[in-house]
C-alpha positions in Angstrom: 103.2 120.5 98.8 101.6 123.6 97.3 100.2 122.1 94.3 98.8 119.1 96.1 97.2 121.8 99.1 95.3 123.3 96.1 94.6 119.8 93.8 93.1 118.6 97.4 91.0 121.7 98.0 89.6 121.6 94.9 88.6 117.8 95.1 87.0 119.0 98.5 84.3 120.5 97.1 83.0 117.4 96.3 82.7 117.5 99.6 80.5 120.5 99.7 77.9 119.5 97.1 77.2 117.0 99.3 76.8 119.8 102.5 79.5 117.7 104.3 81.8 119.8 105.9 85.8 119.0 106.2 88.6 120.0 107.3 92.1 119.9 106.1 95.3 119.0 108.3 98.6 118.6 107.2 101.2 117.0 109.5 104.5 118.3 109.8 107.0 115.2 110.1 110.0 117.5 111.5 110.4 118.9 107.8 113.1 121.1 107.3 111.3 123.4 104.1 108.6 125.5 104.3 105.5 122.9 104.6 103.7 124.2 107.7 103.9 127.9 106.2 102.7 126.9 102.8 99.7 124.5 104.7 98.7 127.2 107.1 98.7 129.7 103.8 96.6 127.2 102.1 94.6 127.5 105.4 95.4 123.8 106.7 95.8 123.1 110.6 99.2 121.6 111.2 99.9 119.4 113.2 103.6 118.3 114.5 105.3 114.9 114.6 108.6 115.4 115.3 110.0 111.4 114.8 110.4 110.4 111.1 108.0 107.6 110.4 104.8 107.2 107.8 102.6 105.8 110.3 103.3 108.3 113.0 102.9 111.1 111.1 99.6 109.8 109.7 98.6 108.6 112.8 99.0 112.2 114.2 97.0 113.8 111.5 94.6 111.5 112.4 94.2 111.9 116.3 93.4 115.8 115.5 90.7 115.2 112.8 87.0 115.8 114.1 85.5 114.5 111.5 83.7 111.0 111.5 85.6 109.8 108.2 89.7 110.1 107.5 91.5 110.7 104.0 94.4 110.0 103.8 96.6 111.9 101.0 100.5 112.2 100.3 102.0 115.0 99.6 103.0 114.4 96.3 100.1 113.4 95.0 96.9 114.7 93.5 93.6 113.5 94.2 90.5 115.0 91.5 86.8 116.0 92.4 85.6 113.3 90.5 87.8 111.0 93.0 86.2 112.6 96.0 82.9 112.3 94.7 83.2 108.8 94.1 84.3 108.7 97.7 81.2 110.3 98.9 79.0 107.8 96.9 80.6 105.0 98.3 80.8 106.0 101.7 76.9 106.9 101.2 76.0 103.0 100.2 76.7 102.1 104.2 78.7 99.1 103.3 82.0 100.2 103.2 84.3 101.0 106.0 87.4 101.8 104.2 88.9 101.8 100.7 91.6 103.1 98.6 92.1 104.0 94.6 94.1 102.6 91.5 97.3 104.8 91.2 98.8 106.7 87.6 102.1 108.1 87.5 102.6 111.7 87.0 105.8 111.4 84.6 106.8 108.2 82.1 109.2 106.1 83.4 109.0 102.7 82.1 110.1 100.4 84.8 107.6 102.5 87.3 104.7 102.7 85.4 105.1 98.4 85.0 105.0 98.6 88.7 102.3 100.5 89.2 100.2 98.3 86.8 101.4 94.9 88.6 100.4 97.3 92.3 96.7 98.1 90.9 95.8 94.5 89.7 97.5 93.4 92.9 95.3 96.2 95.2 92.2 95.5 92.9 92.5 91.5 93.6 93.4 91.6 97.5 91.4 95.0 98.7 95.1 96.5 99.9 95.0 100.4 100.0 98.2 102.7 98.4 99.3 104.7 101.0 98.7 107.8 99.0 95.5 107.5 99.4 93.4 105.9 101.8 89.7 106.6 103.2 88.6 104.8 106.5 85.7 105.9 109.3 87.3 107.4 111.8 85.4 105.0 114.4 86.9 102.0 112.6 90.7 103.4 112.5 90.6 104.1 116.1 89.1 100.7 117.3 91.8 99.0 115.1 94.7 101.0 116.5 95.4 102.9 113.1 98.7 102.7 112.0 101.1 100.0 113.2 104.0 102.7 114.2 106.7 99.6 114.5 106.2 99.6 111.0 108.6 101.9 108.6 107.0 100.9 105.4 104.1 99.1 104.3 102.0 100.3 107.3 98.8 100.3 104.5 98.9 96.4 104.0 99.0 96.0 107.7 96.0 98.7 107.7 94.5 97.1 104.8 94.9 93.2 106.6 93.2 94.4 110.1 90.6 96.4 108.6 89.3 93.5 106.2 89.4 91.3 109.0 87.4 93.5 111.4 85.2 94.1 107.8 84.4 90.1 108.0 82.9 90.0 111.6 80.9 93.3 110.9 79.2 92.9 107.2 81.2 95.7 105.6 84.1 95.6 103.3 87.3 97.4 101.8 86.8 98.6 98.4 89.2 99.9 95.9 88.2 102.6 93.8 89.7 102.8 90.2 87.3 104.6 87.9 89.2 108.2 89.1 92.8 106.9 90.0 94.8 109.0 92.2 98.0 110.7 90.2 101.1 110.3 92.2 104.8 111.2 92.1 107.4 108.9 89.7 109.9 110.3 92.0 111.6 107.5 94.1 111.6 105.9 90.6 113.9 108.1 89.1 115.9 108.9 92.4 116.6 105.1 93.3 117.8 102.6 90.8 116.2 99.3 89.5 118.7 97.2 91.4 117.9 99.2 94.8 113.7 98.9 94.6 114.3 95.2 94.2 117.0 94.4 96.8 114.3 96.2 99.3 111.9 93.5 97.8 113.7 90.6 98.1 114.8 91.4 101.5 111.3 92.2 102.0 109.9 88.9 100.6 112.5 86.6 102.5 112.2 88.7 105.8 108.7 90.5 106.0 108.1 92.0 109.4 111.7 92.2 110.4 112.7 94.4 107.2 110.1 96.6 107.6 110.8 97.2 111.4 114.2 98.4 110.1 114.0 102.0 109.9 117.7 101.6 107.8 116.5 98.6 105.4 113.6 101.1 104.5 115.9 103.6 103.5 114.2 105.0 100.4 111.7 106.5 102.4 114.2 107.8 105.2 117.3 108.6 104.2 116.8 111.9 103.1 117.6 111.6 99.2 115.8 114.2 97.0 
């Protein structure tokens, strides 16, 4: 959490250059470490959501922002400047009403970094945003519902599905950003084996909606492991 507060700050002042002004919020998904007091030190407002689920929690960070754009950013990942700024740009073009980035793993792991590869061409192809990093007008989230909170996992292709069609009937698109890829956490990787990541994706495949309405057949995000 700390390293990502300050990766995230300074990416912000991408922000700055531009005379934007931001804010930073952190939501506290009943965590049981120190992540409010390290966001608050970091000079973050925290927010509190006290169920464990991905779309709740980003949903809640969301109702508080004042801003008239939302990034989204997990907390073990690490955004750049140069990501931000080419954020900005593409906000600035008009034409755009959400977007995402390509992803890079922050340790080797061979099976994972395969994955990520097949995700990008996969996100690139279909416009679907990573959740670890997502940027949508605030407008546009809110008149789409944000976050489908019957959802446990894969709440960004449901995002990503309802904001491209809402795109279609208004002129504007989801873009995916991949010159400054966002560099996130190998760690599920190494904590879950092979044989588990695809049993959730077969189960996934065969029963889509219902799986991921499960918060127990989503168990790699939930069950606590570290």
């Amino acid at each position: 959490m700390g390293e990502t507060l300050g990766r995230v700050r300074a990416a912000m002042s991408a922000f700055a250059e531009n005379n934007w002004e931001s804010e930073l919020i952190v939501c506290d998904n009943n965590s049981t470490d120190r992540t409010s007091e390290l966001a608050r030190g970091a000079g973050a407002q925290v927010v509190f959501e006290p169920v464990n689920q991905i779309g709740r929690a980003r949903n809640a960070g969301a109702k508080a922002a004042s801003g008239d754009w939302l990034i989204f950013i997990d907390a073990d990942s690490y955004p750049s400047r140069e990501l931000f700024a080419e954020v900005t740009r593409t906000i600035q073009t008009g034409k755009v009403l959400a977007g995402g980035c390509t992803v890079v793993l922050d340790t080797s792991h061979f099976f994972a970094s395969r994955v990520a590869g097949l995700w990008n061409c996969i996100s690139r192809v279909g416009k679907y945003m990573a959740g670890s990093f997502i940027f949508c007008e605030t407008k546009v989230f809110r008149e789409i519902g944000g976050f489908d909170e019957r959802l446990y996992a894969s709440e960004e292709i449901d995002l990503s599905t309802r904001l491209k069609r809402l795109g279609k009937k208004t002129g504007r698109k989801v873009v995916i950003l991949h010159r400054h890829p966002l560099v996130t956490s190998a760690r599920k990787m190494h904590l879950y084996s092979r044989r588990e990541h695809v049993r959730f994706l077969l189960k996934t495949m065969m029963n889509w909606r219902r799986t991921l309405s499960d918060r127990d057949a989503c168990h790699t995000w939930y069950d606590g492991r570290r």
